[in-house]
N, C-alpha and C positions, 0 to 999 in steps of 0.2 A: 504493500500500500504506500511506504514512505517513497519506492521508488516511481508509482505515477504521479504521484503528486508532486515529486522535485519534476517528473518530465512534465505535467500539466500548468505548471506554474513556466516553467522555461518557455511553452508555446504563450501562454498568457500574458507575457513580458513582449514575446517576440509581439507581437498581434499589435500588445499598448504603442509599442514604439514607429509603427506605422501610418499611425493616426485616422486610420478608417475610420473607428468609433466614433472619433470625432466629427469627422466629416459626416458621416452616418447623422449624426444626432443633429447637428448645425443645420441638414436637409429637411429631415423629420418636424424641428422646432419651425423651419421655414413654409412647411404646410400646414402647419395646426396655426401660425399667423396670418398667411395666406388667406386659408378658410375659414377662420374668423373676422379677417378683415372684409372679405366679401360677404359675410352674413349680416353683420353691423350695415357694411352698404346697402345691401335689399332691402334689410329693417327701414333704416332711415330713408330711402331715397323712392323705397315704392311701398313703403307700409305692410311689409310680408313680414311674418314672426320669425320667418328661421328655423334653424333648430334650438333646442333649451340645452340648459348643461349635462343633460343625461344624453340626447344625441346626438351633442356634437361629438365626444370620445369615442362614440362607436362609429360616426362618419368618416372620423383619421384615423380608426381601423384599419376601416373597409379600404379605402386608400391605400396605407402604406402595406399593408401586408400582400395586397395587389399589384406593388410595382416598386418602391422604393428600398424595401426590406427583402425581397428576391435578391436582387439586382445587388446591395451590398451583400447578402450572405453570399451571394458566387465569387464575388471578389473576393471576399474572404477566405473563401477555401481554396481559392486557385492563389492566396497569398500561404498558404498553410501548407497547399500539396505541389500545385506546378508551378510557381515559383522557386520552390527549395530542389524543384529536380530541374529546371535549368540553368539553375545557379548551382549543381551541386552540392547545397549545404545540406540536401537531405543524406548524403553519404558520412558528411561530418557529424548527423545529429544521430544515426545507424551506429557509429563508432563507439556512443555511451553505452554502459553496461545496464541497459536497459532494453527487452523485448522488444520486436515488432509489434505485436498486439498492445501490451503498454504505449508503446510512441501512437500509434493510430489510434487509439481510443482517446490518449490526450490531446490529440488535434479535434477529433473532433468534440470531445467534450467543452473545446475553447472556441467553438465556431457555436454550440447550443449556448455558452455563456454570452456571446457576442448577441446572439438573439435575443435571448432572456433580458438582458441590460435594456437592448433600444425599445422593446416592449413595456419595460416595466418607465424608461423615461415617457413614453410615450403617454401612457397612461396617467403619470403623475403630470405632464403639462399640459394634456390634453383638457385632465379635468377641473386643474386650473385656469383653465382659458373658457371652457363653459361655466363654472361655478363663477368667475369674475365677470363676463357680460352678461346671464341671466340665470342668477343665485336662485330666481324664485322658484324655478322650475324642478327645483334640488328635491329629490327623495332617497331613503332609505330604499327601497328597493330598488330604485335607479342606479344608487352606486350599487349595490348587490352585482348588478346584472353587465354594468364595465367591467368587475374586477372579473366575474366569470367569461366574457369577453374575451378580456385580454387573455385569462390565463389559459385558455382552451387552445385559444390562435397557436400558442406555442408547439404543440403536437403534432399540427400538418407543416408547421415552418421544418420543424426537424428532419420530419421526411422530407420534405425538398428540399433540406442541406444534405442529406444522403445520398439521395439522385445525383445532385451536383459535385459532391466526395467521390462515388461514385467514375465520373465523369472525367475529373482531375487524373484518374488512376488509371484510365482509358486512353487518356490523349494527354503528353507531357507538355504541348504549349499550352500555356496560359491562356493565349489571344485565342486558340480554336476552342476551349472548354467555355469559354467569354460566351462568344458566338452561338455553338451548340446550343448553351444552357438559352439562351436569348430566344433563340428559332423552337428551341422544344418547347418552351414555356408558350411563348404566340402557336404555336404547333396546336398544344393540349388544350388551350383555350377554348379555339377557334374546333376543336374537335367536340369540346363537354356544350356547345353551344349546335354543330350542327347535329351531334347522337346525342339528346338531351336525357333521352332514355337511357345512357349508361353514363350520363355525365358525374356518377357517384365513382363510377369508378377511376374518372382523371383528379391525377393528384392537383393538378390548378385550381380546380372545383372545391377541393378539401381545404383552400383557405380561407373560402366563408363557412365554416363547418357553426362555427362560433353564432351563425344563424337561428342553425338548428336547437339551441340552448335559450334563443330567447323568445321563442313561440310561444303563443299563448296554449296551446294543448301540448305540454310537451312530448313530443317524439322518443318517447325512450328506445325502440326498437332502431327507429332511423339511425340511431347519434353510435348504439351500439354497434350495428355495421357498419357504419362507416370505420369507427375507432379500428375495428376488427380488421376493416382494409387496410388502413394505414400503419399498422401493427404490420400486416405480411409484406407491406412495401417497404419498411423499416429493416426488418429483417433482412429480408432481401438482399436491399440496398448495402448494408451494413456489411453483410456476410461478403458480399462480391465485393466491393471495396477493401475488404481486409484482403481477401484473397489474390487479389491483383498487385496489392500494396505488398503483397507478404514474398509475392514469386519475382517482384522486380529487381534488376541487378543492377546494382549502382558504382 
């Protein structure tokens, strides 16, 4: 255990000193201003209410785990995996007296941390941006229903940083795991919209999962298959990625 945790913290250093996160967050804060600044304008400029402070959290949701929170986690892991194998530093970081399965499980458990982080910022300025232009609208089951929200999003984000781990382990440039992940993502979209009927099964789909928890009858069977799919994609994913990462010769 002490020896993934000195590698888990080593990849969590490497990550800090990149300044994604940062950038990541300075984006994130730019939408949740954004979309309040245009709501304030509707309000005042044509008398339309908006959203209150329970819906605008879940409208930078819906947003950033739709396009802004993709698009850094690929960076991120193509900072984590095909970056270190065209710089070769993955063969200097093979060198520690530490397993392959240890070094891949702390990369990726520092790409779920990098998630976990700009979600939970998200959440804390999101719902201070709605509680400070319309506090009235404020309930207890309101926030209930952000913090479940937020914390569900995390589960399909994971799989599709697996897919894209995945991906990294598949193809060593950077720029092509970029691309792929880009086109598969518009790909799967554009798929769960034309077969709407199995649009449960694309993982693209599985980022408004967090839907299905705020229904008014709730879907207990729905929310379970789904989970269930995104569990064998996990897996999956998981498994082939270790497996690619484990047989490659550096």
């Amino acid at each position: 255990m002490a020896v993934f945790q000195a590698a888990l913290i080593n990849e969590i250093e490497k990550l800090y000193k990149k300044k994604k996160i940062m950038v990541a967050i300075i984006i994130s804060l730019s939408v949740i201003i954004i979309g309040q600044l245009i709501i304030v304008g509707m309000r005042t400029g044509f008398g339309l209410r908006g959203v209150g402070s329970v819906e605008f959290p879940i409208l930078v949701l819906s947003v950033v785990v739709n396009t802004i929170l993709p698009l850094f986690t690929a960076l991120v892991a193509i900072d984590c995996f095909s970056s270190e194998f065209s710089n070769n530093m993955m063969r200097v970081t093979l060198t520690r007296p530490v397993s392959r399965f240890k070094i891949f499980s702390a990369k990726v458990t520092t790409i779920v941390f990098f998630i976990l982080f700009n979600l939970f910022v998200l959440f804390v300025f999101s719902l201070l941006a709605g509680f400070l232009f319309n506090a009235n609208s404020a309930t207890a089951i309101g926030l209930f229903k952000i913090v479940i929200s937020y914390g569900v999003s995390l589960i399909p984000m994971i799989v599709l940083a697996l897919g894209i781990i995945l991906l990294t382990n598949i193809f060593k440039n950077g720029t092509s795991v970029f691309f792929v992940s880009i086109l598969g993502f518009l790909i799967l979209k554009a798929g769960a919209v034309i077969f709407s009927q199995y649009s449960s099964l694309f993982i693209t789909s599985q980022l408004d999962w967090y839907n299905l928890w705020l229904a008014s009858s709730f879907p207990l069977n729905t929310i379970v298959n789904q989970l269930l799919i995104m569990l064998g994609y996990a897996i999956m994913f998981f498994t082939a990625g270790y497996y690619l990462f484990d047989k490659k010769e550096y």
